[in-house]
MIDOSE-1310 file (N, C-alpha, C; in nm, 2 decimals, decimal comma, always signed):
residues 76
xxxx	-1,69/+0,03/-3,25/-1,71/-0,02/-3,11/-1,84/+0,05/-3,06; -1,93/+0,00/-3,03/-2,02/+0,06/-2,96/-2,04/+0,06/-2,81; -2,12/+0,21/-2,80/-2,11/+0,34/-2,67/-2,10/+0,23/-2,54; -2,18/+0,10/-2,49/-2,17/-0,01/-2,40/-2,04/-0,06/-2,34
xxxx	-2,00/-0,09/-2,48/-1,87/-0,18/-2,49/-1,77/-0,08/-2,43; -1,74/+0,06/-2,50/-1,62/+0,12/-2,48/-1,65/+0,20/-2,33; -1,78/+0,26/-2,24/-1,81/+0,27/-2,11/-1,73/+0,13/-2,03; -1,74/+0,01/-2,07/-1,72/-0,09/-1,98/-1,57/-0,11/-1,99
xxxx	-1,48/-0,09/-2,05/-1,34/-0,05/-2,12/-1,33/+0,03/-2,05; -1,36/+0,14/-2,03/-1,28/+0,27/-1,99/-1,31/+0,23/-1,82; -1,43/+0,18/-1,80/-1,44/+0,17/-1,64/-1,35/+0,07/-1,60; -1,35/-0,03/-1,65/-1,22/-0,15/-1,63/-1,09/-0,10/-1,60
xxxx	-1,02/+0,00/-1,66/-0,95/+0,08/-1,69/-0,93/+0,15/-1,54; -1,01/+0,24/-1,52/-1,01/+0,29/-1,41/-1,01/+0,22/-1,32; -1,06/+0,14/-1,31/-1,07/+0,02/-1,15/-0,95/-0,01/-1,13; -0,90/-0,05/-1,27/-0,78/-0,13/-1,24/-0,65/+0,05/-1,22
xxxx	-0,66/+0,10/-1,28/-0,58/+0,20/-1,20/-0,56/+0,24/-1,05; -0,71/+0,28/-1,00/-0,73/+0,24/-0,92/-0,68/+0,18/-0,81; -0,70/+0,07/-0,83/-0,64/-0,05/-0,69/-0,47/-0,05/-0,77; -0,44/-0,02/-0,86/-0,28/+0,01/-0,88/-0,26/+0,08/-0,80
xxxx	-0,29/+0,22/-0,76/-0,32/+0,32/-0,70/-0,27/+0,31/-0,53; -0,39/+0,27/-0,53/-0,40/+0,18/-0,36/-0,31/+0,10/-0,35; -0,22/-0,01/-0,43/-0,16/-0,12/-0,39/-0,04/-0,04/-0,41; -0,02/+0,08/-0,47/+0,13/+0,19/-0,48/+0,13/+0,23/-0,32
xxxx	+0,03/+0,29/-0,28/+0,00/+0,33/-0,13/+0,06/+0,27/+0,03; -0,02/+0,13/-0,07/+0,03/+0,03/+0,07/+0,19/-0,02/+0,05; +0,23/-0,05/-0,09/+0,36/-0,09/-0,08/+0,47/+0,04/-0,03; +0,43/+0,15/+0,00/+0,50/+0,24/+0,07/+0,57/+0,21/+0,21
xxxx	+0,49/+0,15/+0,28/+0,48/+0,06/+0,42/+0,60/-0,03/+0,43; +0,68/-0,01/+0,53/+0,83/-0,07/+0,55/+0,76/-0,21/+0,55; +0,62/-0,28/+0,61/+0,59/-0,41/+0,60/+0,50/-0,47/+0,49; +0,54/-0,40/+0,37/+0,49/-0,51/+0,25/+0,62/-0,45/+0,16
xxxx	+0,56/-0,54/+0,09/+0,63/-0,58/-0,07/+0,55/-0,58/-0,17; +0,60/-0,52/-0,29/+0,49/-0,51/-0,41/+0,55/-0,62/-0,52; +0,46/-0,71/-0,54/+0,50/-0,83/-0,61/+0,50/-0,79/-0,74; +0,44/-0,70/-0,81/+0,41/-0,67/-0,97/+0,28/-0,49/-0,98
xxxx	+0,43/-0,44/-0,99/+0,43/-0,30/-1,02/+0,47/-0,21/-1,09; +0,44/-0,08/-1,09/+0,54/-0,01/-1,18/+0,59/+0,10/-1,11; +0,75/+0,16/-1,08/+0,79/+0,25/-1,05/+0,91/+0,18/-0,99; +0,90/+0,32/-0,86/+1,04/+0,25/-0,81/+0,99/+0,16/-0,68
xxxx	+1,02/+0,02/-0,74/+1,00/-0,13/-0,61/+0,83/-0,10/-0,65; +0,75/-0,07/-0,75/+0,62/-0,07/-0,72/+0,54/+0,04/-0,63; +0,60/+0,11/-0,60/+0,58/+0,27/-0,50/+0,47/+0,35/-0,56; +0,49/+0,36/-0,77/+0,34/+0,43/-0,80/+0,25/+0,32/-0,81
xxxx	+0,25/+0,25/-0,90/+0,12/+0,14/-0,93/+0,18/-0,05/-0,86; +0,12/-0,09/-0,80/+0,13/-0,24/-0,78/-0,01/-0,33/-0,73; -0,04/-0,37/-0,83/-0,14/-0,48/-0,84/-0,14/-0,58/-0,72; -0,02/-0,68/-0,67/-0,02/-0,73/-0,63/+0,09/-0,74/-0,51
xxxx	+0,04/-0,73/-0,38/+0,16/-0,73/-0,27/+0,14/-0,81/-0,17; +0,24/-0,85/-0,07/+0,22/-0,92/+0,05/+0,29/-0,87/+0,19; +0,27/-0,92/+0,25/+0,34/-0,88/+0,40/+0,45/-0,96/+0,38; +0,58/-0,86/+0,42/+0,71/-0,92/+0,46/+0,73/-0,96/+0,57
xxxx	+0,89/-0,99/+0,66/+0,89/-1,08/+0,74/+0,87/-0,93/+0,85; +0,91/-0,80/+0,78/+0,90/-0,70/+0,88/+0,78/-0,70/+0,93; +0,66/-0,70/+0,81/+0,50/-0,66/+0,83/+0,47/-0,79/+0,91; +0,53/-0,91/+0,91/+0,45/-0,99/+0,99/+0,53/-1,00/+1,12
xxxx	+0,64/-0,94/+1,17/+0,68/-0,91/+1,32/+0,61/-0,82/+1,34; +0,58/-0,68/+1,28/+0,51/-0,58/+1,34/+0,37/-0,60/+1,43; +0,28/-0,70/+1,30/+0,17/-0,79/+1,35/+0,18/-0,85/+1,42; +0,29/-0,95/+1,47/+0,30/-1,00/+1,58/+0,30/-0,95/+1,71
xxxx	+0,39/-0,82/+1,70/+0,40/-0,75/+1,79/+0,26/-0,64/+1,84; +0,24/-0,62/+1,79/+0,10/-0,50/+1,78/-0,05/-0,66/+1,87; -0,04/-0,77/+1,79/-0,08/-0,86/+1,86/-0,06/-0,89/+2,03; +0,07/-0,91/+2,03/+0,09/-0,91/+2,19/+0,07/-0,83/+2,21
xxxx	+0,09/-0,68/+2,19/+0,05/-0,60/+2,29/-0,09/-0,58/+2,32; -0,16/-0,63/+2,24/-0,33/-0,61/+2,25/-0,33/-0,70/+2,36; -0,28/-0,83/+2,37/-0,30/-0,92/+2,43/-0,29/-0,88/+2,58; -0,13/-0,86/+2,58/-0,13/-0,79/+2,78/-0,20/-0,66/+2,82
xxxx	-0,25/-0,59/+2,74/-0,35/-0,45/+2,76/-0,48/-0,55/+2,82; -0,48/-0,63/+2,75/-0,64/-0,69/+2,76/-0,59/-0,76/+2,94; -0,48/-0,80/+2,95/-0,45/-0,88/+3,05/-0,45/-0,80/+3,15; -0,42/-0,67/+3,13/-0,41/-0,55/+3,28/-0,55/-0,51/+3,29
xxxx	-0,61/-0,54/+3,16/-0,78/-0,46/+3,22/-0,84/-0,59/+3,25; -0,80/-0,69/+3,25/-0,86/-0,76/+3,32/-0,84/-0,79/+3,47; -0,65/-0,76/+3,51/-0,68/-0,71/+3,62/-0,72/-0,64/+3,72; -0,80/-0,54/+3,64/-0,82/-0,41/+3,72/-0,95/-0,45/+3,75
């Protein structure tokens, strides 16, 4: 294997640890889910996650409330 090849391998490697890493992070969060991971539910490594129905009420909510904040400083 030459020195090129096996730099570009190991960095692949890492990247992809990496955002495992990050995506173990975020699936911690009562509003995601880790779709394809490793541990427990995906908690150390998970590649791939989404917002549950929790993460998308929280958004909802965090939304409204931006909304009537903006509504009282507009009344002021």
């Amino acid at each position: 294997m030459t020195k090129p090849l096996l730099w570009i391998l190991v960095s692949l490697i890492f990247v992809i640890l990496i955002w495992g890493f990050i995506g173990g992070s975020k699936a911690k969060d009562i509003g995601i889910t880790c779709d394809f991971g490793i541990g427990d539910d995906g908690k150390v490594l998970c590649w791939k996650w989404h917002k549950n129905a929790v993460g998308e009420l929280q958004e909802g909510l965090s939304s409204l409330g931006k909304s009537i904040d903006d509504s009282i400083q507009k009344l002021n």
